[in-house]
Each structure stands twice: as structure tokens, then as C-alpha cells.
C-alpha positions in Angstrom: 57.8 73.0 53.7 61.3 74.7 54.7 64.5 74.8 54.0 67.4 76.3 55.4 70.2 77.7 53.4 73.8 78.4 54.9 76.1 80.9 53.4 78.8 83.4 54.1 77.7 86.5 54.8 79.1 89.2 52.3 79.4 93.2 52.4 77.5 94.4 49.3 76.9 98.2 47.8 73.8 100.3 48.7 71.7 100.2 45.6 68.1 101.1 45.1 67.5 97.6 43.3 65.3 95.1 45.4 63.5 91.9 44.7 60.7 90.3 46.5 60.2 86.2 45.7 57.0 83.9 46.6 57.5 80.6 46.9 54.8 78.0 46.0 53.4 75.1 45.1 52.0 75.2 42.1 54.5 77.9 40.5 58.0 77.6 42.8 58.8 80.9 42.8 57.3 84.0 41.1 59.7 87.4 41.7 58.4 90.5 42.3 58.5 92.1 38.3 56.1 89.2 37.4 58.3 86.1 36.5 57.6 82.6 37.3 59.5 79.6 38.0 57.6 76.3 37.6 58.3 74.1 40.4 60.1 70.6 39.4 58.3 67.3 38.7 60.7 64.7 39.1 58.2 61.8 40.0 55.9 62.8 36.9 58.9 61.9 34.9 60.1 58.9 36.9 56.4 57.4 36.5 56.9 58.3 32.9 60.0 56.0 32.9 58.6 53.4 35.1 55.3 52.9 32.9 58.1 52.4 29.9 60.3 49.7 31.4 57.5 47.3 33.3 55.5 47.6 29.8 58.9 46.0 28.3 59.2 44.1 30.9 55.9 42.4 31.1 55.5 42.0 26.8 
């Protein structure tokens, strides 16, 4: 997988703050203090949908 993200680059203050971020499959991303972000199923829910209308359709 990549991606490529285009921005403007912007001056920002010295701090001693930092964040580190995995990306994955199974979790999409999981930051450095331990949270995680579950990684999006949109064709789980368009099967969902799918099941639903040819079961209308076909009854």
C-alpha cells in the first residue's frame, strides 16, 4: 500500500511534543501513547446492503 499526501509546507514552534503513528491492516493506525484507529470496512457494509436489496428483489 502507499499513498502520497501533498501539502504546503508550514513554519511551526520547537516543542518537545512528538508522535510516532503505525499504519496497518488490521488496526489503520495506532499512535505512539497507545490509541488505535480501526481501519474502514466499506465493502463489509456494501455486502450488508447488497444481501438486503437482491433478497427484496428476488421475494
Amino acid at each position: 500500500m502507499s499513498f502520497v499526501v501533498e501539502i504546503q509546507p508550514e513554519i511551526l514552534l520547537r516543542t518537545d511534543n512528538s508522535v510516532g503513528i503505525d499504519l496497518g491492516i488490521k488496526t489503520f493506525a495506532t499512535f505512539s501513547n497507545g490509541t488505535k484507529v480501526d481501519a474502514p470496512k466499506p465493502l463489509k457494509k456494501r455486502i450488508k446492503k447488497l444481501r438486503k436489496v437482491k433478497f427484496v428483489t428476488i421475494s
